[in-house]
C-alpha positions as CSV (number, residue, x, y, z in Angstrom):
1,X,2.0,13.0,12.1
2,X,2.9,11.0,14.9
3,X,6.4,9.6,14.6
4,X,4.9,5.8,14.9
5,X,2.3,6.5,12.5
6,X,5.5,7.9,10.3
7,X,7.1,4.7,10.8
8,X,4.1,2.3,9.9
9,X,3.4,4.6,6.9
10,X,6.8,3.7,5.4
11,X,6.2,0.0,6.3
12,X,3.6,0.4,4.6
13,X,4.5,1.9,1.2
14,X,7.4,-1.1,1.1
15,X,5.4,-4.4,1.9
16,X,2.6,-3.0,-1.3
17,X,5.9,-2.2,-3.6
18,X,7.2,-5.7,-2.3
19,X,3.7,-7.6,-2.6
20,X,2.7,-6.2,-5.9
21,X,6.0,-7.3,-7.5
22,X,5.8,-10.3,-6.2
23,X,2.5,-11.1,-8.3
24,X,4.4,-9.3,-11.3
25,X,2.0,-6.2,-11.0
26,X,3.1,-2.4,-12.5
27,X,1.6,0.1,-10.5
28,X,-1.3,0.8,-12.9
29,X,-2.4,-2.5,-12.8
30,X,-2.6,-2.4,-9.0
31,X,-4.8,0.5,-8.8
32,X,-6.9,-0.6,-11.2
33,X,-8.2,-3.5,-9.6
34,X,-8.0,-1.9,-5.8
35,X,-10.2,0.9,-7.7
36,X,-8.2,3.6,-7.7
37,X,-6.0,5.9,-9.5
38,X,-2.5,5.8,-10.0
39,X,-1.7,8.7,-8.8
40,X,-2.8,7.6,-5.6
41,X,-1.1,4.0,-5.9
42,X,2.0,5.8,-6.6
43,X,2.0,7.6,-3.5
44,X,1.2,5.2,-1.2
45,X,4.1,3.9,-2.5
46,X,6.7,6.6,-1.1
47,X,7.1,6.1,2.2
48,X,8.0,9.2,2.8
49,X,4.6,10.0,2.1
50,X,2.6,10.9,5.1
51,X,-0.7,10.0,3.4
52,X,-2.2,6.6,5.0
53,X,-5.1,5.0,3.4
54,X,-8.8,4.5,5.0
55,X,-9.6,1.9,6.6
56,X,-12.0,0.5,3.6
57,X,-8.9,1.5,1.0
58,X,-6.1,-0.5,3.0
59,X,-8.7,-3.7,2.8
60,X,-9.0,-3.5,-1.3
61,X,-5.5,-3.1,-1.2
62,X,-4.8,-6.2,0.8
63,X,-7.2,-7.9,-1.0
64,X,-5.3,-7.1,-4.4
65,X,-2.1,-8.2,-2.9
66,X,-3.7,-11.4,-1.9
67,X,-1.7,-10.7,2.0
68,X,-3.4,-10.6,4.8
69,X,-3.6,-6.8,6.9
70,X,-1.2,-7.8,9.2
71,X,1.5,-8.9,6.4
72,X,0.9,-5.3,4.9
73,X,2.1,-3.6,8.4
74,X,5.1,-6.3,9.7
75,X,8.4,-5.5,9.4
């Protein structure tokens, strides 16, 4: 993976740990209304995790976090 794609993956996986605690949500609670598991949550969470979301998975995301895309990929 790209070394930028690297980067935004881990500014990533800290803006949905920071939004999600900010409306009080666990993990499973998270993935449960984005519509997916846990596991997954959970590693989308790491950002040393090279997975990134599709497209159609980082919009349910943002829309469970109630931030807009842009939020989800700022520093």
């Amino acid at each position: 993976m790209p070394p930028i794609m690297m980067k935004l993956k881990a500014i990533l996986a800290k803006n949905m740990k920071k939004y999600r605690k900010k409306l009080r949500l666990t993990q499973e609670q998270a993935a449960e209304r984005t519509g997916m598991s846990v596991n997954y949550w959970q590693r989308l969470e790491l950002p040393e995790q090279i997975e990134m979301p599709s497209f159609r998975t980082f919009h349910r995301i943002a829309q469970t976090l109630h931030v807009k895309y842009a939020r989800l990929l700022a520093e």
